[in-house]
N, C-alpha and C positions, 0 to 999 in steps of 0.2 A: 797568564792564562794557561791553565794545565791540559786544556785541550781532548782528545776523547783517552789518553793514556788515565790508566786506574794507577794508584801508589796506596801504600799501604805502609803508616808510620807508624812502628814500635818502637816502645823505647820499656828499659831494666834500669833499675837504680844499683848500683855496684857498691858494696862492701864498705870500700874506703869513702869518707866522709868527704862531701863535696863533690865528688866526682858521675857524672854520667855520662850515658852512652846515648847515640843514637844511632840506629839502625833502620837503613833506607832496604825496600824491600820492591819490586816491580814486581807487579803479580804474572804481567804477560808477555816477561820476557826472561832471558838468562842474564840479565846486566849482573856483576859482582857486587855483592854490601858495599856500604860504605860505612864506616866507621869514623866517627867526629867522637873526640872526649874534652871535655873541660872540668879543668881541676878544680874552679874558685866559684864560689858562689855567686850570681848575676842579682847585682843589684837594681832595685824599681827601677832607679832613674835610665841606668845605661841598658837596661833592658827595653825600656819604654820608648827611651832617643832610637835606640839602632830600629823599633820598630815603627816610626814616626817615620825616619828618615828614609830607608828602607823599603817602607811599605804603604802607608797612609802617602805621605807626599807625594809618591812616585804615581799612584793611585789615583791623587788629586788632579797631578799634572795629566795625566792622559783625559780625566773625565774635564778638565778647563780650558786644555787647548790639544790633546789628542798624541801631546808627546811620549812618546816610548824608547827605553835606550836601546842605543844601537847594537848594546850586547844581548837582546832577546830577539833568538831565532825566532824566526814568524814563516808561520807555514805557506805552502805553493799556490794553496787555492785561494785565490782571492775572495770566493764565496764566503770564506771560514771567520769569523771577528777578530780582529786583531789581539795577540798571545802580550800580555803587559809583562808577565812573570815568567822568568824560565824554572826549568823545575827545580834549577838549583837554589835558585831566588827564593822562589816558596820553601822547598824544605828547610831553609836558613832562617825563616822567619818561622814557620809552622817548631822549630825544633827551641828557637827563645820563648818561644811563650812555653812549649812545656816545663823544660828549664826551669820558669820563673813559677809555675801551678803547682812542679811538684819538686821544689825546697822545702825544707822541715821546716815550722813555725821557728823564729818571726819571720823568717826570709819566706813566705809562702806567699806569692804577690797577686792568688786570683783573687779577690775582690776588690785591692785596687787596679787591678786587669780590666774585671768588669765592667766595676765603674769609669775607666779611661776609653771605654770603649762606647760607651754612649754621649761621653763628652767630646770625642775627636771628633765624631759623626755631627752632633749638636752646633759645635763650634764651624762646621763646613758648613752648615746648611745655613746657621746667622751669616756666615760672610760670603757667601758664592750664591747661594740660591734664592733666598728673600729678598735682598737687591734686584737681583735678576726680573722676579715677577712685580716687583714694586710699582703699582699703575698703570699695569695691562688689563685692556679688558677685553671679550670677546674672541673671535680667530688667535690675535696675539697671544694672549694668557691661557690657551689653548693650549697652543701651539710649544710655545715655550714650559708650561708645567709638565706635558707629555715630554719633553727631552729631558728635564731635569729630572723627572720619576724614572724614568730609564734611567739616569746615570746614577742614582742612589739605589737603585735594582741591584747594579753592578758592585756599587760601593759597598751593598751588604754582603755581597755574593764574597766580593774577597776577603772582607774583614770574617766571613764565618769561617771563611776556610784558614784563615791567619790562626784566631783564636777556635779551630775545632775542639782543643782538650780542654778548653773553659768549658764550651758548651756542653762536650759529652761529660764532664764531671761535677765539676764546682755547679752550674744549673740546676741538674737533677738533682745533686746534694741537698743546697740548700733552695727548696722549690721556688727559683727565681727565676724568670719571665726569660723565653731563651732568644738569644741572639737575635735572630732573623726576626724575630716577634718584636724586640727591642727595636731592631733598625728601623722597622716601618711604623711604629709607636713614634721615635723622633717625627720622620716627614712627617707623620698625621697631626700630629701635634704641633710641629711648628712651624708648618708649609701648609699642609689643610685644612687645619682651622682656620688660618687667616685668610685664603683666596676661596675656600670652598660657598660662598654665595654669589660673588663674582664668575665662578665658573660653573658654577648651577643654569645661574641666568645665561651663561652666555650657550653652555647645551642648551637648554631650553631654546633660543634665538634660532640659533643653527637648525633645528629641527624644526623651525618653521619655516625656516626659509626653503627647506627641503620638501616640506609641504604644499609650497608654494609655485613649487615646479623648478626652484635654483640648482645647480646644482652642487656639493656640498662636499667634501674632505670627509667621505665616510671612514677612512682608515683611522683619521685624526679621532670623531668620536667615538670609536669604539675603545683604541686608546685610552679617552679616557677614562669611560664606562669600565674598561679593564682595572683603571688604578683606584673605583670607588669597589670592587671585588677583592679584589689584592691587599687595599689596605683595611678588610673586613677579614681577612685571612681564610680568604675562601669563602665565606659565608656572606652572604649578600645582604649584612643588618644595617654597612655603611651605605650602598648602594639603595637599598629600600628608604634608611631615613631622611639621608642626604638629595636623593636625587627622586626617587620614586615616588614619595610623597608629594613634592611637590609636581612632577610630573606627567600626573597622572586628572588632578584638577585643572592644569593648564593646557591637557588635552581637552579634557571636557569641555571648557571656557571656548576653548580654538572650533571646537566641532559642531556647539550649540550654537555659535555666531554664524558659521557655513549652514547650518539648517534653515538657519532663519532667513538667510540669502536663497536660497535654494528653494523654499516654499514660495516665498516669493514670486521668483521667476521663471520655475521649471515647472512642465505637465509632471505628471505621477510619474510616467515609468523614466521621464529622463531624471529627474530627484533619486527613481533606486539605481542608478546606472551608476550615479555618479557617489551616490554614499555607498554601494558597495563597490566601488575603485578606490575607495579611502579608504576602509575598511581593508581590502585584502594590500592597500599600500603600508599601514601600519602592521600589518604580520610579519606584510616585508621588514618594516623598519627591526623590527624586533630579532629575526631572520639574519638581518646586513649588522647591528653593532648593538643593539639593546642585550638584557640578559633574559634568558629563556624563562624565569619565574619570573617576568612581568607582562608574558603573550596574555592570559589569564583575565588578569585584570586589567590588560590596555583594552583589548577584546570586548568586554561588560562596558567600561564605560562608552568605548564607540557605538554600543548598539544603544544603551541608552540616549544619549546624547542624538545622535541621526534618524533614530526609529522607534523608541520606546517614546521617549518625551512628546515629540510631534506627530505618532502615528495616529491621533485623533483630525488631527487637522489632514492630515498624509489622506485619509479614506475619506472624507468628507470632497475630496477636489472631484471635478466633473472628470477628469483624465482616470479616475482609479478605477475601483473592480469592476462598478457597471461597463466602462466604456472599454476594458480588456477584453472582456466576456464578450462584451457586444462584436468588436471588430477581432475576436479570434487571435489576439497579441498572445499565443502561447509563449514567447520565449519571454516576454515582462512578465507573463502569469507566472512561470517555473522560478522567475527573479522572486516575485515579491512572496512567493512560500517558501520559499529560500530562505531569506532575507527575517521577515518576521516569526520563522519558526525559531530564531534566536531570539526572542523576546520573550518573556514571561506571559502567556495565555497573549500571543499576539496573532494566531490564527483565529480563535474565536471570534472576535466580529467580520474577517475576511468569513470566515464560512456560513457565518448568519447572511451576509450578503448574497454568497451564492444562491443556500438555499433558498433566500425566495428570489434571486431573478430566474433560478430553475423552474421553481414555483411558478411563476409571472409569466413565463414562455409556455408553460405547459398550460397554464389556466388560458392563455390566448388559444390555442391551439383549438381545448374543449368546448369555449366560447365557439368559434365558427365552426363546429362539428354540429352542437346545439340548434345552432341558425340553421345551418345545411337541411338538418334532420328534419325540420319543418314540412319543407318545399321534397322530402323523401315520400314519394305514392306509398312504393311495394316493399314487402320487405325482403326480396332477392334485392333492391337497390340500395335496400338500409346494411344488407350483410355480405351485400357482395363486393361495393366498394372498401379497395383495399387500403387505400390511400391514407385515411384518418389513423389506423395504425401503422402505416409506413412512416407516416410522419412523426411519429412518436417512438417507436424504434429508430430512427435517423436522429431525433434530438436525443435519444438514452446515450446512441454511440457518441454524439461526439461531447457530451459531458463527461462520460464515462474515459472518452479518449484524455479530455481533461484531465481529470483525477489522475491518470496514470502518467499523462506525459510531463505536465503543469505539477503535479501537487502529490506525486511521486505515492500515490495510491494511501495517501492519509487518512487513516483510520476517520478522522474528523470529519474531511472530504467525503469519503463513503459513504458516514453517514448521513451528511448535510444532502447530499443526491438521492440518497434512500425515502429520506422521509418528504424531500422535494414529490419526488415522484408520487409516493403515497398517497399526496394530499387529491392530486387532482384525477389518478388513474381510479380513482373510490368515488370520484364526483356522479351524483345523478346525472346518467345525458340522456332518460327518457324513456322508450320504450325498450329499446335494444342496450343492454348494459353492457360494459368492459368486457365482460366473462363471454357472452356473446359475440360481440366483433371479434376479439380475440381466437375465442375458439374456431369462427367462420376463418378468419386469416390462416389460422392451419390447415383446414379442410383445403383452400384455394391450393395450398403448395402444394398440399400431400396429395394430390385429387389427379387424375390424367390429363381431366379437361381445362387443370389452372394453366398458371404459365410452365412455358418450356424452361424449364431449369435442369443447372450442371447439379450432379450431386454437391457438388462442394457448395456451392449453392443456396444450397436447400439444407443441408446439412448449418450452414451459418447463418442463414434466419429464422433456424430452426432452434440456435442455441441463443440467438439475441429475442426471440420471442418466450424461452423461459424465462431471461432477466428480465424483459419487461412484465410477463407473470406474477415473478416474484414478488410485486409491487401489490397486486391485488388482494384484497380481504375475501372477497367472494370465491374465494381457490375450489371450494364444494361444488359453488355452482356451477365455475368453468370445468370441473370433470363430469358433473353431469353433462351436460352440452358437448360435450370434445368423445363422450361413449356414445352418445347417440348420432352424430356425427361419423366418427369412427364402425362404428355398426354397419352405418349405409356404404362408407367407403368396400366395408370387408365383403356386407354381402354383396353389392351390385357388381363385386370386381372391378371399382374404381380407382381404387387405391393405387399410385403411380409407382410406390416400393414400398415391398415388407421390409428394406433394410430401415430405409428411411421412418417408417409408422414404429418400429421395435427402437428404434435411435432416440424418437422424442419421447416415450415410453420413458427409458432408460433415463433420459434428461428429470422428467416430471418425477419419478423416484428419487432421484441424487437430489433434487430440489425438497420434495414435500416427503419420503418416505416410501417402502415396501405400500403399508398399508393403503395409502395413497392410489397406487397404481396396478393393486392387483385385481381388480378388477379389466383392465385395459389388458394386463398380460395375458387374463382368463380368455379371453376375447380372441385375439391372437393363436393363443394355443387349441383352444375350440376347433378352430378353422384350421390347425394343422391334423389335430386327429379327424376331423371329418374327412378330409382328403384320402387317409389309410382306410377309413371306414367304409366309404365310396366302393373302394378300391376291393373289399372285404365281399360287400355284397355283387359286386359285379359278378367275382368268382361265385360266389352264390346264387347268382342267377345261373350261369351258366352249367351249372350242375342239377340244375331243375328237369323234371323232363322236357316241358315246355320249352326253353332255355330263355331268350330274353323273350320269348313271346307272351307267357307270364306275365308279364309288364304290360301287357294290351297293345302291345305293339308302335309302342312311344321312348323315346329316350328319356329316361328316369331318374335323376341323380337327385341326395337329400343332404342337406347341411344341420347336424345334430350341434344344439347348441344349450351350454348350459343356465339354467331361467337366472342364477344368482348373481352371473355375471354381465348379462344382456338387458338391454331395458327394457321394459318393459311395455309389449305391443298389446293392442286390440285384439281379443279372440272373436269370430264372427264367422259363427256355422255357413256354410255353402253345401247347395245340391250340386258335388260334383259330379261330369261326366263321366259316364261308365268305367271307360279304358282308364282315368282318375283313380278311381276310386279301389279297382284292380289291383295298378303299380304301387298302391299305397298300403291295400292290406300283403303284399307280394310283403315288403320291406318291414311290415309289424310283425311280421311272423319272423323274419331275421333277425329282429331286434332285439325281442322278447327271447332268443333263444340266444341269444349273449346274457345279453342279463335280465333279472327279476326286478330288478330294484329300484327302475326307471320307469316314468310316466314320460309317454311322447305325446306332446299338443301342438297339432299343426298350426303356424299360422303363415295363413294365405297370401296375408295381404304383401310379403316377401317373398312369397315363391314366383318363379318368374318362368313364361313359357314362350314358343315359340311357334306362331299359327302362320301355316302357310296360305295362304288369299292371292283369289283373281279379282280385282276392280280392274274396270276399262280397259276389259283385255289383256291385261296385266297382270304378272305373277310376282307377288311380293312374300318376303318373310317379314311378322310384323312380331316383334321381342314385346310383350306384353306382360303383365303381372298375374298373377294365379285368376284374380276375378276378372279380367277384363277378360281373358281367354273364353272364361266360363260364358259367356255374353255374345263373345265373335262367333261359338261353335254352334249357338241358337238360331245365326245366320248359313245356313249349308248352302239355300238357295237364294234367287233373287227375292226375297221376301219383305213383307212390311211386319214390325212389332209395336205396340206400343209399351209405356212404360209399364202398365201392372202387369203386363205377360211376363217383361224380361225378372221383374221384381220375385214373380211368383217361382220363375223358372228356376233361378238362381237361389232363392233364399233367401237375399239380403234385404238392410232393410231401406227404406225409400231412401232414406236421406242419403245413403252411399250408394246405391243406383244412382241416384242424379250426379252426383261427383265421376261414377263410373263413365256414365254416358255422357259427361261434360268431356270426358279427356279423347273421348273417341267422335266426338259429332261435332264441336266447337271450339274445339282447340287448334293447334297448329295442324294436326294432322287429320283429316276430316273422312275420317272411314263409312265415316254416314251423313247422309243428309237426312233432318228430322222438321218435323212441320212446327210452324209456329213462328217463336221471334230466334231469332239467330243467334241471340245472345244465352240467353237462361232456358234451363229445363224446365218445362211444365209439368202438371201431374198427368195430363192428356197427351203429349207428346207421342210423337211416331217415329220410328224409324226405319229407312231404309239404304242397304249398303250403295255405297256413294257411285255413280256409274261411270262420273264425270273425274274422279280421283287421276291427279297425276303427284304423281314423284319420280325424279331420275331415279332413285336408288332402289334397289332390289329389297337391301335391309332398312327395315326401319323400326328404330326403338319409339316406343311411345311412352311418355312419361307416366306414374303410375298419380291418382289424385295427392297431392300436396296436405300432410299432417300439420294443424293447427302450431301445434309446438313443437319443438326440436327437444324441448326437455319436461319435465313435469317438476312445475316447481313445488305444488305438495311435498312432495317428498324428500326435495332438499329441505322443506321445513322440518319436516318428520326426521331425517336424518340429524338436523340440525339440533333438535329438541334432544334426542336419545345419544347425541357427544357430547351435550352439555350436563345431561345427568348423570349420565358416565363420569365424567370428568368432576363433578358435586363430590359424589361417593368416592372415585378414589382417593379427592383427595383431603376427606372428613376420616377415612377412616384409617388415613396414616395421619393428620395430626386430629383426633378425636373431638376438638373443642376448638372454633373459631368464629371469632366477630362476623358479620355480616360485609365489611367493606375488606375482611382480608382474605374473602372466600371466595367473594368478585373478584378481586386482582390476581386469585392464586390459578380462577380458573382462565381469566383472560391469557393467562400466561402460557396456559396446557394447552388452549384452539390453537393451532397453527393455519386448521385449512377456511378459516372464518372469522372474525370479528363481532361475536355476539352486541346488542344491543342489553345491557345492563338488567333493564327492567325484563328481556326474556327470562335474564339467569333470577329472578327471583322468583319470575315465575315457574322455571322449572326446583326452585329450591321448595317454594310453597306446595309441590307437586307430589317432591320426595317426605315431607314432613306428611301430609295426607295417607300417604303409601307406607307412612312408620318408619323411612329407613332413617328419617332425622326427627329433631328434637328440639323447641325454643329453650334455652335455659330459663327456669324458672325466674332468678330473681334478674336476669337481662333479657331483656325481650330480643337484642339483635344480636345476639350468640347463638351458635348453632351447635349440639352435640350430635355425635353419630351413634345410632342406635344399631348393636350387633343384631 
């Protein structure tokens, strides 16, 4: 053993005939040459003995029973493998073989070199090492191959360094198979051809029994895992054909019988508990002794084998998805999308499941909303209970919590909850629709008189009430509903926060778009410049001569709002009172001197005033609406009216008189007492201010009469109709010429805030073809061309 010292053997052939030199060189140290000459030619035979003797037997003797002579220094550390060759030893034999490589022909003895050097090898291994493994099988033939491959490791290791100048010459020469390639050519050839099925099977054995929980001489197989690489020459074609091939089906065979045991016995999640601990114990295996290009394919077949093959029967057991879902088992849920996202399309039937048990919970859900809705009198009960959309934002979160914590927010997942939801938030429940309850659930938050909530609060089911939005087709009609809504909040000063109302604004944009929302932001901003405007004319007043007396001597304030953005209210003439009608041409004359270019239309039925009244001795402020004011100030004294006085007085017409004097004679707050039935306004009715009125409170708001609708659905129809021909025309006249069925899906594509009914879009196409801006093709009647 030459140990970590480097040498460095040259040799020159010298002038006179027969004679060479050799010269020993140490590269890392200053040791002196040494100089050996031999005059006479070295014959085969005594060349061959001295390196028989010499060097192969001595060789023998260490790798048969561990003998080394006692004239080889051997180094201090015990750690280090015992030194067989001193270095004198080696360059004595390393400098015969040169010797005998490079004699002039005939005496030139490297190819009978060569060839004695796979016959010495040859002849050690028939008589020392095929004996040896001669009807072992199992641990034994293991065991004993892995020491014999080690000691023919060593056997090649010295015989290359014996014959190096064969290898670096005579080899390359004549392109012949080099040394070390040779050596392990014999074992393969006369050692592992004959034991390699006996020791197939006996890894194979071991490896099950390791599977079986034994435990096993991992050092031993990787051993020998090492000598099916080694004798491939690095390349793992031994090890793939010998070992891997078979391998690979006897894991299968091993895995498919464990499934079959396992279906058997185990609910769902304990079956993936335990196929994915085999699973990630075969990584191991691969990890601890196996070769790293067989992770790959050991990997495919265990998933086929434990999940691919059985996963129909796996989803069919009463333990699987339903009963996860059912009892909230997120940590089996995150296993089994785990687990079969390794499968070829093995999430697709898990996510058809989902969707409809999402389905199934939601459709129960709108089921007993339905029933509810029945036994619902009013509709403050049908829109003010909050409950039915609580409960459906509490199912979004915790599916949604699903997808993200379980099923690691899979695109698949997503969608399978998406179109879940779809199905049943678009269900008829009756009179009050999705877009309805919805929109009233915003109002409830964002309102003073909902619940008490923290901003963060508010701010968070403010962002889980656009994801549940997002669900809806009716997206037009819940912005109609959510401006008229929004309106009331802004004008009566209900609204709880401008941060909060500008926040779900912002969400409803990032959701549907600018266009979407600008009407809500016009809204908004309306009411910021009315503020400065307010602000404008005050100085305006006070620069009057009059100064605020001008005004009739009332507090006056007006909120200019623009018609495009606002919905649309009822205009309805009034004989207003004097000191009215004063403060109001006071303000047209400021208006008008800003600009030209605006038309202001009061309406009343929003203006809100403030009468101060004595009933039963009592002085009250009573917060009233423009007309009900108009009606109170008809009362100055103790007087009796009846209805065609107040009707006449006022202006208005019967039918909102009666609503007028419902809200003030019969309602919660009873500022009058009137003749008749107690309940309903007659046409004969009387009135007179209440004498007997109590209230502890000083203020009191009186509600103004209740509007039929909160939204006007004409108009989302109208709107509805004019995005769909919008939508016709753009897009005939970027592609000029299109069938009938691809001009329906091109437009279904473009609605984002609606889901047209089919037959509307033909009828808005038969609309556009009437108005010439389309065309049938003549010789296809369901083709349509776009006419410039």
């Amino acid at each position: 053993h030459v140990g970590s010292s480097s040498w460095h053997l040259s040799a020159a052939r010298r002038k006179g005939r027969g004679l060479c030199t050799l010269i020993e060189v140490r590269k890392d140290s200053g040791l002196p040459f040494v100089d050996m000459s031999c005059a006479s030619i070295v014959a085969l035979e005594d060349g061959w003995e001295k390196i028989k003797n010499e060097g192969i037997k001595v060789l023998e003797d260490f790798l048969d029973v561990g003998r080394i002579r006692p004239t080889v220094p051997q180094s201090a550390d015990s750690k280090k493998p015992p030194t067989v060759f001193s270095k004198a030893n080696y360059a004595e034999l390393y400098t015969t073989v040169y010797n005998m490589c490079t004699q002039r022909a005939p005496n030139n003895w490297s190819e009978p070199l060569y060839r004695r050097y796979g016959e010495a090898m040859s002849d050690y291994v028939a008589r020392q090492v095929l004996p040896a493994l001669q009807g072992q099988t199992d641990i034994p033939l293991l065991k004993e191959l892995l020491k014999r491959w080690s000691n023919h490791k060593i056997y090649v290791k010295w015989m290359d360094r014996f014959f190096t100048y064969l290898d670096r010459y005579y080899v390359k020469l004549q392109s012949v198979e080099s040394l070390h390639s040779r050596g392990y050519s014999i074992f393969h050839q006369l050692v592992f051809e004959e034991c390699k099925k006996n020791t197939r099977n006996a890894l194979l054995k071991v490896i099950n029994q390791e599977r079986q929980g034994e435990h096993i001489d991992q050092d031993l197989v990787k051993g020998i895992i090492q000598m099916y690489i080694d004798l491939g020459l690095g390349n793992p074609t031994v090890y793939n054909t010998e070992f891997e091939e078979a391998f690979l089906p006897a894991t299968s065979d091993y895995f498919v019988r464990q499934a079959s045991g396992w279906l058997m016995e185990d609910s769902f999640p304990e079956y993936l508990r335990k196929a994915e601990a085999a699973m990630h114990a075969e990584e191991q295996r691969v990890t601890n002794y196996l070769h790293r290009s067989t992770q790959p394919r050991l990997k495919h077949v265990v998933i086929q084998a434990l999940f691919a093959q059985p996963q129909t029967q796996l989803l069919e057991k009463e333990t699987a998805v339903v009963y996860l879902l059912e009892n909230d088992k997120r940590e089996d849920l995150a296993r089994m999308h785990r687990i079969f996202s390794l499968v070829d399309n093995g999430l697709q039937p898990i996510a058809q499941t989902f969707r409809q048990y999402v389905t199934d919970r939601g459709n129960k859900i709108v089921d007993e909303r339905v029933e509810q809705a029945k036994t619902m009198a009013s509709k403050s009960e049908a829109l003010g209970d909050p409950s039915f959309i609580q409960t459906l934002l509490d199912l979004h979160d915790r599916f949604k919590g699903i997808v993200l914590e379980c099923f690691v927010q899979d695109s698949l997942f997503q969608k399978s909850l998406k179109e879940a939801f779809e199905v049943f938030i678009n269900r008829d429940i009756g009179k009050y629709s999705f877009a309805a309850l919805m929109s009233s659930f915003c109002d409830r938050i964002l309102k003073k008189s909902g619940e008490r909530l923290s901003d963060n609060q508010v701010e968070e089911l403010l962002t889980k009430m656009v994801e549940l939005f997002s669900f809806l087709s009716d997206k037009d009609l819940f912005a109609e509903i959510y401006r008229n809504q929004l309106s009331k909040r802004l004008l009566y000063e209900t609204s709880a926060s401008e941060d909060a109302e500008k926040s779900m604004i912002a969400k409803l944009k990032m959701k549907c778009g600018a266009q979407f929302t600008s009407k809500l932001e016009g809204m908004i901003n309306d009411l910021s410049l009315a503020t400065d405007l307010i602000k404008e004319f005050r100085e305006h007043c006070d620069h009057l001569d009059e100064g605020r007396q001008a005004l009739g001597g009332i507090d006056f304030s007006v909120t200019v709002l623009t018609t495009g953005f606002w919905p649309s209210y009822q205009v309805q003439d009034a004989n207003l009172h004097p000191q009215m009608q004063k403060a109001i041409q006071v303000f047209h004359n400021f208006y008008n001197g800003k600009t030209q270019h605006r038309r202001l239309q009061w309406i009343h039925s929003l203006g809100q005033a403030s009468i101060q009244g004595k009933l039963n001795n009592r002085r009250h402020d009573l917060i009233v609406n423009s007309y009900q004011a108009l009606i109170l100030l008809l009362f100055t004294k103790d007087e009796t009216h009846d209805l065609a006085f107040i009707q006449n007085a006022t202006g208005l017409d019967q039918q909102l008189t009666k609503k007028l004097m419902a809200t003030l004679s019969i309602s919660k707050y009873k500022v009058f007492t009137k003749s008749g039935d107690a309940k309903t306004i007659e046409d004969d009715a009387t009135f007179t201010p209440n004498d007997s009125f109590q209230c502890p409170h000083r203020k009191i708001k009186i509600p103004p009469p209740t509007t039929e609708e909160t939204h006007n659905k004409e108009r989302v129809e109208e709107d509805r109709s004019i995005a769909i021909e919008a939508a016709i025309v753009r897009i005939m006249k970027m592609r000029r010429t299109l069938s009938h069925q691809q001009l329906v899906t091109e437009v279904l594509t473009q609605l984002s805030t609606f889901k047209p009914n089919p037959k509307l879009i033909k009828q808005r196409i038969e609309h556009l073809i009437d108005r010439e801006y389309l065309e049938r093709d003549p010789n296809q009647a369901s083709t349509y061309r776009y006419l410039a």
